[in-house]
C-alpha positions as a printed Julia matrix, in Angstrom:
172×3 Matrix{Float64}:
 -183.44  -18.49  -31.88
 -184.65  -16.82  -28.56
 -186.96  -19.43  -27.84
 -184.05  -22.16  -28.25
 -181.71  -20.04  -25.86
 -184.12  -20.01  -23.18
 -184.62  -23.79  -23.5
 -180.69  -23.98  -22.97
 -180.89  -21.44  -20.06
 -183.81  -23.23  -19.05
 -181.09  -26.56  -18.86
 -178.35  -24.97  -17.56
 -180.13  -23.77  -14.74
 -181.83  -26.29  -13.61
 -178.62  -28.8   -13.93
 -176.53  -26.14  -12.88
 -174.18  -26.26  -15.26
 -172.57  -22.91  -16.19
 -171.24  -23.55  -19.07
 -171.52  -25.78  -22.44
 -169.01  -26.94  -24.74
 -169.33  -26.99  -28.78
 -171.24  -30.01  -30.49
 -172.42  -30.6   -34.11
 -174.32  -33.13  -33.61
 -177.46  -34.01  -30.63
 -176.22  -37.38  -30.31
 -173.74  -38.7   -28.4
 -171.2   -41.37  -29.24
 -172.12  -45.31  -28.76
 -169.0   -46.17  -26.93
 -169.52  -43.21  -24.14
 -172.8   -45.57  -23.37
 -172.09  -46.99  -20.44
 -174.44  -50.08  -19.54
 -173.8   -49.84  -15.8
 -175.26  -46.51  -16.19
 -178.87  -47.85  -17.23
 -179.49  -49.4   -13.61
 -178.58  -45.58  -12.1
 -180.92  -42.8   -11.71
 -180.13  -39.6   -13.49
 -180.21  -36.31  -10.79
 -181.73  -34.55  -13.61
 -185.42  -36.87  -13.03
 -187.52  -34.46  -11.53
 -186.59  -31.8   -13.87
 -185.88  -33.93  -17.13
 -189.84  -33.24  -18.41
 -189.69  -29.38  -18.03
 -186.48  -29.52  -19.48
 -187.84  -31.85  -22.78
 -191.3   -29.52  -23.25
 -188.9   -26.73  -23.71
 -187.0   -28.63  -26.34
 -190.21  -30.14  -28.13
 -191.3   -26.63  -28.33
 -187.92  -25.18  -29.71
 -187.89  -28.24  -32.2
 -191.56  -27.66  -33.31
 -191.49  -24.08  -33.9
 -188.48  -23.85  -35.88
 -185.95  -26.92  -35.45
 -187.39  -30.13  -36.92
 -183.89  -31.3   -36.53
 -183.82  -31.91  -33.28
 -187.05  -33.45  -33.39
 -185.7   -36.89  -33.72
 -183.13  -36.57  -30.59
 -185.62  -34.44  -28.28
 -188.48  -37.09  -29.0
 -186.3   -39.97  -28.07
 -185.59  -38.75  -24.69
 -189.12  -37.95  -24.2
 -189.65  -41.59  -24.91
 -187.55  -42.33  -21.58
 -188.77  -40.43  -19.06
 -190.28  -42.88  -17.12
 -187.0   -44.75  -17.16
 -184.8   -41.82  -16.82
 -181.28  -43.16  -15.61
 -177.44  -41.72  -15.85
 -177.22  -42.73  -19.5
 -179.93  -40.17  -20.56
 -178.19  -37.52  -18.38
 -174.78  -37.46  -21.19
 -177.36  -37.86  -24.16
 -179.69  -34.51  -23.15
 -176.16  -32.78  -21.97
 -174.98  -33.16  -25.9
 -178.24  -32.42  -26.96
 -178.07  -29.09  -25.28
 -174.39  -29.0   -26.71
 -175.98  -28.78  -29.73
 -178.68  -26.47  -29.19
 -175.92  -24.06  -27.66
 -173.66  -24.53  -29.98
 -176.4   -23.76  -33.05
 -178.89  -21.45  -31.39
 -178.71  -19.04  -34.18
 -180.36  -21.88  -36.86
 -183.49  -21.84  -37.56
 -185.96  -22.52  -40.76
 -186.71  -19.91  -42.72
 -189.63  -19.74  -45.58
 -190.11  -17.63  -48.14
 -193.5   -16.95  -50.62
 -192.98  -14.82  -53.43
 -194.73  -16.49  -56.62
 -198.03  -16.47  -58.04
 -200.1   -19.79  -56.78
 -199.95  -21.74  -60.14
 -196.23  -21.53  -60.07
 -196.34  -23.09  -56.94
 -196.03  -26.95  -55.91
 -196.04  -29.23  -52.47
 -192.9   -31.37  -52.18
 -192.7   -34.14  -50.34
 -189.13  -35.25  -48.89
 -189.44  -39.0   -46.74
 -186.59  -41.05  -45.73
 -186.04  -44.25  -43.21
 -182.63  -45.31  -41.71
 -182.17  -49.02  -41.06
 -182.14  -49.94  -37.27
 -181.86  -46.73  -36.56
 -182.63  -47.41  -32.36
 -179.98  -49.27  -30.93
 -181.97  -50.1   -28.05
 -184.72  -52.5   -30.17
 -183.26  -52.53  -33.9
 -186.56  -50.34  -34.63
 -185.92  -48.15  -38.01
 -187.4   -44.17  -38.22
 -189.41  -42.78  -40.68
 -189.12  -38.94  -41.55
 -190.87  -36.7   -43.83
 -191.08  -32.99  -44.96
 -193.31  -31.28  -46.43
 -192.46  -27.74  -48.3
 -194.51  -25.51  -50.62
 -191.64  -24.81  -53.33
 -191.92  -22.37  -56.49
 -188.83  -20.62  -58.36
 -188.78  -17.71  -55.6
 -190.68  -20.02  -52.45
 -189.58  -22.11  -49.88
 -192.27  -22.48  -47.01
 -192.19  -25.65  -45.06
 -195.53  -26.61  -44.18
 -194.71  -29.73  -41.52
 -192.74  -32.43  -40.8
 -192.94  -35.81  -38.75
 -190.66  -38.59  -37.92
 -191.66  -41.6   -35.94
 -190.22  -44.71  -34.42
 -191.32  -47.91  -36.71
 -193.96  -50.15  -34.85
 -192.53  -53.6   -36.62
 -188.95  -54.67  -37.17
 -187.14  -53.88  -41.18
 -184.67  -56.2   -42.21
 -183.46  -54.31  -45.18
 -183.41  -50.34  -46.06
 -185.89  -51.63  -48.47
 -188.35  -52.66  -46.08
 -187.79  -49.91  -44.03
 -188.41  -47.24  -46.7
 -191.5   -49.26  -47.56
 -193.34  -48.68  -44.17
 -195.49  -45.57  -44.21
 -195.34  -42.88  -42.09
């Protein structure tokens, strides 16, 4: 958790913004998109990679949930405009608002008791911007007393799905 508060801190002072409100989720909502906003440059540009690298950091030491949102703004940096600005704003929200979560793991059985699970999933045209679907997976050692995540991954599809189907059926 202290690494994710100093990401925040790290935000808040270089947006200067003093104070965050209380979100459950990283995203923000489709209709507070404004298109006119895409042609704008966000204030936050020089700052917005410092500010990520924090939060890729925070996400993969202990937070592979906000792996997904954190990567996706990464993805725009180049491109950063007014739009981005709301979306890393709720996603340090989020980060405020949950800065005490974090995974926790767990090894207390003898090795033959022991298994790997594998947990994948795929959401359908997940990115708004291109239709693109994301695949996730998760990779724990489990046994009757252990839980010890061992890594995780999600990445942006390369082709198009036209069906959960087909987007469950393209590997990682």
């Amino acid at each position: 958790p202290e690494y994710v508060q100093q990401a925040v801190d790290h935000y808040k002072r270089l947006s200067g913004c003093a104070k965050l409100k209380c979100a459950r989720t990283p995203y923000v909502a489709e209709n507070s998109i404004n298109p006119k906003d895409e042609d704008e440059g966000g204030e936050l540009q020089p700052h917005a990679c410092s500010i990520l690298m924090k939060d890729l950091w925070a996400a993969r030491l202990s937070r592979p949930d906000l792996s997904r949102a954190v990567c996706r703004l990464a993805s725009r940096i180049t491109k950063w405009n007014r739009n981005d600005e709301k979306k890393i704003h709720r996603l340090m929200e989020d980060m405020s608002t949950t800065v005490d979560l974090r995974l926790k793991c767990c090894v207390c059985d003898a090795p033959a008791e022991l298994e790997l699970w594998l947990f994948v999933d795929a959401d359908l045209a997940g990115d708004v911007e291109d239709s693109r679907s994301c695949s996730g997976g998760f990779l724990v050692v489990v046994g009757p007393s252990t839980w010890f995540p061992i890594t995780w991954i999600h990445n942006k599809q390369t082709v198009t799905s036209r069906s959960t189907t087909e987007a469950e059926g393209i590997s990682l």
